[in-house]
C-alpha positions in Angstrom: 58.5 54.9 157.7 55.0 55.6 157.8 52.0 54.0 155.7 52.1 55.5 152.5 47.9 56.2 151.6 48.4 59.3 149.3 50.1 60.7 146.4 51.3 64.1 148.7 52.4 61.7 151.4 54.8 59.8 149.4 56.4 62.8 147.8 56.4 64.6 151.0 58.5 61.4 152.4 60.7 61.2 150.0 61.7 65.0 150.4 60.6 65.8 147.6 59.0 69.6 146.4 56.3 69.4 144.0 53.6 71.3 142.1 50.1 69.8 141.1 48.6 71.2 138.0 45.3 70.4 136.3 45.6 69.5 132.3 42.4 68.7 131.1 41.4 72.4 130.6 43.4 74.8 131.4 47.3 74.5 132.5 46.2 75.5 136.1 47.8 74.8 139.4 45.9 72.8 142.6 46.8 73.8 145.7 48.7 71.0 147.8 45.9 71.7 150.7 43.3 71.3 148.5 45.0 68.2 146.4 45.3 66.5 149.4 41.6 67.1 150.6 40.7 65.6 146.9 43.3 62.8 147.4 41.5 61.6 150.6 37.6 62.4 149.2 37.2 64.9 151.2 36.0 67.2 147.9 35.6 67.1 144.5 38.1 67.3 142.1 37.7 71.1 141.0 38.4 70.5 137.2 36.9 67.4 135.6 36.4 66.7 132.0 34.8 63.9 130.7 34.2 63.0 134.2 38.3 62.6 135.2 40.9 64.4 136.8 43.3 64.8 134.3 46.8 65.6 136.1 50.3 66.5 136.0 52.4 65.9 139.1 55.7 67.6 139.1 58.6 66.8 141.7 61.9 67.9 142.6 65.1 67.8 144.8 67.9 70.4 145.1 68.6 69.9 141.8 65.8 71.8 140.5 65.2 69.5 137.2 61.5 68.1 137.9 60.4 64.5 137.1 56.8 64.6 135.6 53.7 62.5 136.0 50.9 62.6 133.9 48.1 61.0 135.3 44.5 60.3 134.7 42.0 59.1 137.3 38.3 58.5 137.1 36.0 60.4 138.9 32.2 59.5 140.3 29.1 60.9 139.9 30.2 63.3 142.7 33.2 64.3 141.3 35.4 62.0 143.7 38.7 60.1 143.3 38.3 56.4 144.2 40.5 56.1 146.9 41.0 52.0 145.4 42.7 54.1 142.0 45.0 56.2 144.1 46.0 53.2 146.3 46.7 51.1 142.9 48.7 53.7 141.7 50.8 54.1 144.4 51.2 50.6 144.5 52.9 50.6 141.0 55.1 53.3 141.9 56.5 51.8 144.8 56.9 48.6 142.9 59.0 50.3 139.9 61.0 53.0 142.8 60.4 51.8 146.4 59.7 54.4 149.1 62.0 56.9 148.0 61.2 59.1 144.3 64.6 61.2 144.3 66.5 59.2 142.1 67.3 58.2 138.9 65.4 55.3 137.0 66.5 52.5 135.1 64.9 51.5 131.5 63.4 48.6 133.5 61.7 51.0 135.8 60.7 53.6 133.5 58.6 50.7 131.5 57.4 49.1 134.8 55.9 52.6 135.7 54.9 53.7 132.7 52.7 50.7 131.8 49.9 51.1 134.0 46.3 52.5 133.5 46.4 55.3 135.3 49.1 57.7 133.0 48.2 59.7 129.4 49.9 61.5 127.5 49.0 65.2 126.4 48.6 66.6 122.9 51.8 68.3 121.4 50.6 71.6 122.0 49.7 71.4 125.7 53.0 69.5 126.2 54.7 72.2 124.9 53.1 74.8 127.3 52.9 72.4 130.6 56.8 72.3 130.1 57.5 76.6 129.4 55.2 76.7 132.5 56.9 74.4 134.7 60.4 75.5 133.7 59.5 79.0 134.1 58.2 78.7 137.5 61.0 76.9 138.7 63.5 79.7 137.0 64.9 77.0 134.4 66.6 78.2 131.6 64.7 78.5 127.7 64.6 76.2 124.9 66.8 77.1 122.4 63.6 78.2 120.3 63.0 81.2 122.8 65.1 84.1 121.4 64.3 83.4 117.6 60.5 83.3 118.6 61.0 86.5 120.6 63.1 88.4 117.1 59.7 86.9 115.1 57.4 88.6 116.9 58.9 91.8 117.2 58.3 91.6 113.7 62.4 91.6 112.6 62.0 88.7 110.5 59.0 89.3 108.6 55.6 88.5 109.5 55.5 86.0 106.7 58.1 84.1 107.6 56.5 82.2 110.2 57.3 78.7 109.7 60.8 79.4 111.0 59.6 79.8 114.8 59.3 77.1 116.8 56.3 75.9 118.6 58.2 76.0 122.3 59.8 78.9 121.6 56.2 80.5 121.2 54.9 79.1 124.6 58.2 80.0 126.0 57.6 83.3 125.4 53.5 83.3 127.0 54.7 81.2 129.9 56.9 84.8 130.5 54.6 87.5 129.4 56.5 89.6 132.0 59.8 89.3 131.2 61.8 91.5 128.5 58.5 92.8 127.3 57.0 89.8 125.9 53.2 91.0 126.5 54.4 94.4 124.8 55.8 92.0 121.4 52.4 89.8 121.5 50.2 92.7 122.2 52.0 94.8 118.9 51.9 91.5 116.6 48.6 90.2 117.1 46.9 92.9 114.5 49.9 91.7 112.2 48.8 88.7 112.6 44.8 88.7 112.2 44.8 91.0 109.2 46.2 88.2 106.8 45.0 84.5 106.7 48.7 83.5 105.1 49.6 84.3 109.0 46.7 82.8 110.6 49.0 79.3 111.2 51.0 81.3 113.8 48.1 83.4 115.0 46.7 80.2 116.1 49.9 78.9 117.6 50.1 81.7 119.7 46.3 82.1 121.1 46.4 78.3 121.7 49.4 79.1 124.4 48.0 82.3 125.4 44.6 80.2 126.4 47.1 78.5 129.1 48.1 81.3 130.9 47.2 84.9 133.1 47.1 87.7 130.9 47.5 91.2 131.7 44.3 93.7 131.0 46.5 95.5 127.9 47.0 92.1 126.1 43.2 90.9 126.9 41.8 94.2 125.5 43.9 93.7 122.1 42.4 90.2 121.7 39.1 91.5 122.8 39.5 94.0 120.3 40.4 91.5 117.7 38.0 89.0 118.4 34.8 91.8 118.0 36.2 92.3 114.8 36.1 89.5 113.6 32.1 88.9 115.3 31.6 92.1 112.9 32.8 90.8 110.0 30.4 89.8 107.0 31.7 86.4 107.1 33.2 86.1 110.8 35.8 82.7 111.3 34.2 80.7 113.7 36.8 78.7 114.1 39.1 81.7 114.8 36.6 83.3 117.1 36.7 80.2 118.8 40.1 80.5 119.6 39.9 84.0 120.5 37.4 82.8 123.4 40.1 80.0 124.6 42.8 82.8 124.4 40.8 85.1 126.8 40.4 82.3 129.8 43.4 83.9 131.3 42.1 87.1 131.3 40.2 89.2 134.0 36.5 88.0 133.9 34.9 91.1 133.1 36.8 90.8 129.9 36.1 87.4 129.1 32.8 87.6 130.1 32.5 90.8 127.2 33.0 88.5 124.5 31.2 85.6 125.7 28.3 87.5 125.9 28.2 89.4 122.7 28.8 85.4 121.2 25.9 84.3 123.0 23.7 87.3 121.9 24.3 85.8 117.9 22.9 82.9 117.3 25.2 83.1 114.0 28.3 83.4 116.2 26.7 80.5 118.9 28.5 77.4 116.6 29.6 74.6 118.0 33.1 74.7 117.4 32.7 78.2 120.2 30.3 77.3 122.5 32.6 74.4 123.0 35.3 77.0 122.9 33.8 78.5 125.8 32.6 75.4 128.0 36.2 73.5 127.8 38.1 77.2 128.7 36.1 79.6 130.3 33.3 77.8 132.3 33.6 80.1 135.1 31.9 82.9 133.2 28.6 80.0 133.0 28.4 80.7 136.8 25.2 83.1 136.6 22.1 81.5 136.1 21.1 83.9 133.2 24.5 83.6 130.6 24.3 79.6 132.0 21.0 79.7 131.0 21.4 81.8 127.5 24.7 79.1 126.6 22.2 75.9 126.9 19.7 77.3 124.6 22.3 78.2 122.1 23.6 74.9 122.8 19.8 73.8 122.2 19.7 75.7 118.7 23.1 73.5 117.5 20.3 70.9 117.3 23.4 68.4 118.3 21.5 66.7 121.2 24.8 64.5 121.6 27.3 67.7 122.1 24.4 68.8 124.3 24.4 66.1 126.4 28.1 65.7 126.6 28.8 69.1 127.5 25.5 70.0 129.9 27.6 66.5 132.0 31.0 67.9 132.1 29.6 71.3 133.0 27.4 70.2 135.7 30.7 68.3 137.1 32.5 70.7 138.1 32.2 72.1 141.7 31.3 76.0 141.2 28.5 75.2 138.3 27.0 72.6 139.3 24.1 74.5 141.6 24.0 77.0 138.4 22.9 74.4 136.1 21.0 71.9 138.4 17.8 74.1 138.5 17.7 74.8 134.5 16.9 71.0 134.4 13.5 72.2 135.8 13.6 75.7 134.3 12.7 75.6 130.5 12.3 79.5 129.2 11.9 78.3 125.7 10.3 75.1 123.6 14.0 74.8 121.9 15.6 74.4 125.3 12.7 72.2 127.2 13.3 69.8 124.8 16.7 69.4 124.4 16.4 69.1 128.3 14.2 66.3 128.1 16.0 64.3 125.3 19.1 64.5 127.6 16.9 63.4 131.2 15.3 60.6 128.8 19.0 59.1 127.6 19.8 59.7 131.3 17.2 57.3 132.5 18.0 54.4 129.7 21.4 54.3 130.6 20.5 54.1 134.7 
């Protein structure tokens, strides 16, 4: 038996398949090549928020049924693992299982495992999605909520009766826009959905799964659609524009990047609750100097130097912004943003 240094290396010796999936922003895969080059250091961890790797580990034998880690590591101020976390970690795993993962735990072992400082738990809603995603990429069967979800939004039960579908049923059915015309069903409901608040409860249930997954150009332009409605309203929901923007991360950049910018061309639509919308879900249309730019003054407008602060630092951690927003530390097109700017070099410097 080899030294056991790494997280892929154990799995991989204990014949094990596995997935690695990102969970602090979006439900996103990691590529085992590039997991294991952030295991050993060798890059940055290429989604951290509030300056961790937030992570579900997923692994399997011929029996198909997937044990689940979530974990949560620290990262530095160059978005690395600490190589000490991942060797502690692995040092209370082979504590609680030994060398070998394929097998079935006792209580005892479950609590040894589970109480250590590396594991979290998700919020209901992402738990509910991680495990539609997971059991639909491994061709698992449904929950039992599946087929009642997919009768609800074909619109045979009523729009209004809502409160009858359940919550796993609904990420069921996003985690398999493809199958038995699911996109098809979404796509027809939304505008069922939108056009009365009494609705609204499962509007946002099912935006807040669609904002997990890859959606086709048909289903994006509907939300689109939806979402510039509600920007044109007299009195627009920022809360539900908001999730409009986290429901379009999925969607084809030039149709995320649409709304983001007609947002960021209001400073009545720019409210916190959205331009935090668009930083936690759909970063990767900040990757132009100009919208990254455009986001920070409207940022700078909230006149929230905290939410400023916190979310200029998780943006300028992850790997494909951070040379976008490095220069606009020293690039102030307006008093509004200069300032907000230096409040958050100043705080920088007390707390060095």
């Amino acid at each position: 038996m080899n030294a056991i240094h790494n997280l892929s290396q154990l799995l991989e010796q204990s014949q094990c398949q596995f997935k690695i999936f990102d969970l602090g922003r979006r439900i996103q895969s990691i590529e085992t090549k590039d997991f294991l080059q952030v295991e050993k250091g060798q890059k940055p961890y290429p989604y951290p928020l509030q300056r961790h790797a937030h992570l579900a580990v997923a692994y399997w034998t011929e029996a198909n049924q997937p044990w689940i880690w979530f974990l949560k590591f620290p990262l530095d101020e160059r978005g690395l693992l600490n190589q000490t976390d991942i060797g502690n970690f692995l040092k209370y795993v082979t504590e609680a299982m030994g060398a070998h993962l394929s097998q079935e735990l006792s209580e005892e072992q479950q609590q040894h495992l589970a109480n250590n400082p590396y594991t979290f738990k998700p919020n209901d809603e992402k738990m509910a999605v991680f495990h539609s995603v997971i059991r639909s990429q491994l061709s698992l069967p449904t929950s039992q909520y599946y087929e009642h979800a997919q009768h609800y939004f074909s619109g045979d039960l009523g729009w209004s009766n809502w409160q009858t579908v359940g919550l796993q049923g609904i990420t069921d059915m996003c985690s398999r826009l493809s199958d038995q015309q699911n996109s098809v069903a979404i796509r027809k409901a939304l505008p069922h959905l939108a056009k009365d608040k009494n609705t609204h409860p499962a509007l946002y249930a099912l935006l807040g799964a669609l904002e997990h997954v890859s959606i086709a150009d048909k289903l994006a332009n509907r939300v689109l659609e939806l979402a510039d409605q509600e920007c044109n309203s007299s009195e627009p929901d920022l809360f539900l524009i908001a999730a409009y923007v986290r429901a379009l991360s999925g969607a084809q950049n030039n149709i995320t990047n649409t709304l983001i910018e007609r947002i960021l061309a209001d400073t009545q639509l720019s409210h916190a609750e959205v331009l935090i919308a668009i930083a936690g879900r759909c970063w990767s249309s900040l990757n132009t100097e100009a919208r990254a730019g455009k986001f920070l003054l409207r940022l700078a407008q909230t006149q929230n130097q905290q939410l400023f602060n916190q979310l200029f630092a998780d943006l300028v951690m992850i790997p494909d912004l951070r040379f976008t927003f490095l220069p606009l530390l020293n690039h102030t097109p307006s008093p509004e943003l200069a300032h907000a700017l230096f409040e958050l070099q100043q705080q920088t410097k007390s707390t060095q």
